[in-house]
C-alpha positions, 0 to 999 in steps of 0.5 A: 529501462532496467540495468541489464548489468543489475541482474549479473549473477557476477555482480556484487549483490548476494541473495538476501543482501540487507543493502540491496533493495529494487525501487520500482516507481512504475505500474507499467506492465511491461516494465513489472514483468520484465523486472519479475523475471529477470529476478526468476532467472538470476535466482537472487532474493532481493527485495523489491518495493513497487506500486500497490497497482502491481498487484492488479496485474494479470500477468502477475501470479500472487504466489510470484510476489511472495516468493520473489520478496515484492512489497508494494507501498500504497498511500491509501491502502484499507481492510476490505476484510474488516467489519467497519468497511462491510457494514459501510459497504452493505450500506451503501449498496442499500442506499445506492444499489451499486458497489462504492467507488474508490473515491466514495470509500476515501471521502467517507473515511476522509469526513469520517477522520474530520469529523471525529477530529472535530468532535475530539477537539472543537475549532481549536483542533489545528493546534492539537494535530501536529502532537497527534500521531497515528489515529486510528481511522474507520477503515484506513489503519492509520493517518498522521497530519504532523505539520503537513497538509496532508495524510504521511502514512505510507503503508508498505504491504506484502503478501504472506501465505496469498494475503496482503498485511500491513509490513510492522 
């Protein structure tokens, strides 16, 4: 449910408060429209970070999320626009005679990333991984394994003049 009481025009938040921010977890339409027009009809600017599947949305008018100031954070986020992602898509199309799934792209680019990996620093390459920052990958812009077990880059996303980028 979203607090009637955030969206009161009385309220302490003012448009374009650098204090404010709407966290939204949520892909349920209902919810994502609901929150989209109660910021249209308050008039307050306040920036809103939702799951990149909103963008998915029909309701949901591109223009609406730029003008609204919506970012959308997605874990797994790739360039369909870049060279690399259309050489392995014509690829794969060749091959396959079918589009890749999502889960085709992220294990090509996962083995991709370990391969390289392996090549750069051999067996002993656990050691040199938590030093190492921000590698670049094939299609994905960016992985950081740290001392984790798993990729850290989050990308926050918006849209600007009806594009996607990548938020610096």
């Amino acid at each position: 449910d979203i607090a009637p009481q955030a969206f009161d025009p009385k309220s302490e938040v003012k448009d374009g408060d650098a204090e404010a921010l709407i966290f939204a977890s949520t892909s349920q339409q209902a919810v994502a429209s609901t929150l989209n027009s109660r910021l249209l009809v308050s008039r307050l600017r306040i920036p809103v970070l939702a799951p990149h599947t909103w963008l998915e949305m029909s309701q949901m008018k591109l223009k609406q999320l730029e003008d609204r100031m919506i970012y959308f954070f997605a874990p797994d986020y790739y360039d369909k626009s870049k060279d690399n992602y259309q050489e392995f898509l014509e690829n794969h199309y060749k091959e396959m005679r079918i589009a890749p799934s999502e889960y085709t792209v992220k294990g090509y680019e996962t083995m991709y990333f370990w391969a390289r990996t392996l090549r750069d620093h051999g067996k002993s390459f656990w050691f040199e991984l938590p030093d190492t920052t921000d590698l670049k990958g094939r299609f994905f812009t960016s992985f950081n394994y740290g001392k984790a077990q798993d990729n850290q880059v989050l990308h926050i996303l918006e849209m600007v003049e009806d594009e996607l980028v990548v938020k610096d």
